[in-house]
N, C-alpha and C positions, 0 to 999 in steps of 0.2 A: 504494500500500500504506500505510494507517496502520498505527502502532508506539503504544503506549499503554504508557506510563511511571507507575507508580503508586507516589511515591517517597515519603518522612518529611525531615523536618527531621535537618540533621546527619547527614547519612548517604551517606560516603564513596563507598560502592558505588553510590548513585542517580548521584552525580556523576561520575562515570567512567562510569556507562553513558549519560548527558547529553551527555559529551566523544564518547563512542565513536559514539551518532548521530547526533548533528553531523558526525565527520566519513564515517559513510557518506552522509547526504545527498547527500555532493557528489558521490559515482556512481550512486545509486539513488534512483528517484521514492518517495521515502518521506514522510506528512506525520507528524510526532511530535508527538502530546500527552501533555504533562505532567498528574499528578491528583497532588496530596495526596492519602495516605491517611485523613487526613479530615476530607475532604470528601462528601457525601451521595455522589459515584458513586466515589470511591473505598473507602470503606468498604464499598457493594455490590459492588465488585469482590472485596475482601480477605476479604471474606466467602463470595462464590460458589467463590474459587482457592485461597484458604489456604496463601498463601506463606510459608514457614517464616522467609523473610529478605527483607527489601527492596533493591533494587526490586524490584515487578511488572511484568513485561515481559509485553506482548500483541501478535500481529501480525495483524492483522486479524480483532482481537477474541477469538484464541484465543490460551489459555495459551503462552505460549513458554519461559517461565524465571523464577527467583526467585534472589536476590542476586546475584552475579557474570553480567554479561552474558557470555555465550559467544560472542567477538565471531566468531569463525572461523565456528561453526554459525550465525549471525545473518547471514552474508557468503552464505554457502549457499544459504538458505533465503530470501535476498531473490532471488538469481541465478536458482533453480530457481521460482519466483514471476513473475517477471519472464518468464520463456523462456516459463512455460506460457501468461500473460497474451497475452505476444504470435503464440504459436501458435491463440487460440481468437478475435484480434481480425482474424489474416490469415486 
C-alpha cells in the first residue's frame, strides 16, 4: 500500500502525521512518500483534492484526509486493505 504525504514547511501537523507513519510501518507493508506542496506533483495534487489544511494524506492514490491524521481510521483502513489484498492473492 502507498501513503502519499503532501506536507508544507513548518507544519506541525505534517510532522506528526511523518511520526505516526513511521510508526505504523513497523506493522503494515506501507511504502510512504513524502511531496512538498510545491513541488510540480504536489501542487497537482492540492489542486485536484483541495485540502483545507495540510497535510495531504492519500492511500493508494485516493483522498484519505486533510490536517490531523486520523491515526485510529488510518489503522483500519490499512487492516481492512491488507485482509482484502490477501483474500484476492489466496
Amino acid at each position: 500500500m502507498r501513503i502519499t504525504v503532501v506536507q508544507t514547511s513548518a507544519c506541525p501537523l505534517c510532522d506528526e502525521a511523518n511520526a505516526v507513519l513511521a510508526e505504523l510501518a513497523k506493522d503494515h507493508p506501507i511504502e510512504v512518500d513524502v511531496l512538498d506542496a510545491h513541488s510540480d506533483v504536489g501542487r497537482d495534487l492540492v489542486a485536484r483534492h483541495r485540502p483545507p489544511l495540510a497535510p495531504l494524506v492519500l492511500v493508494d492514490d485516493v483522498y484519505f484526509s486533510a490536517g490531523r491524521l486520523p491515526r485510529r481510521k488510518l489503522e483500519r483502513t490499512l487492516t481492512a486493505l491488507s485482509t482484502r489484498d490477501a483474500r484476492v492473492a489466496g
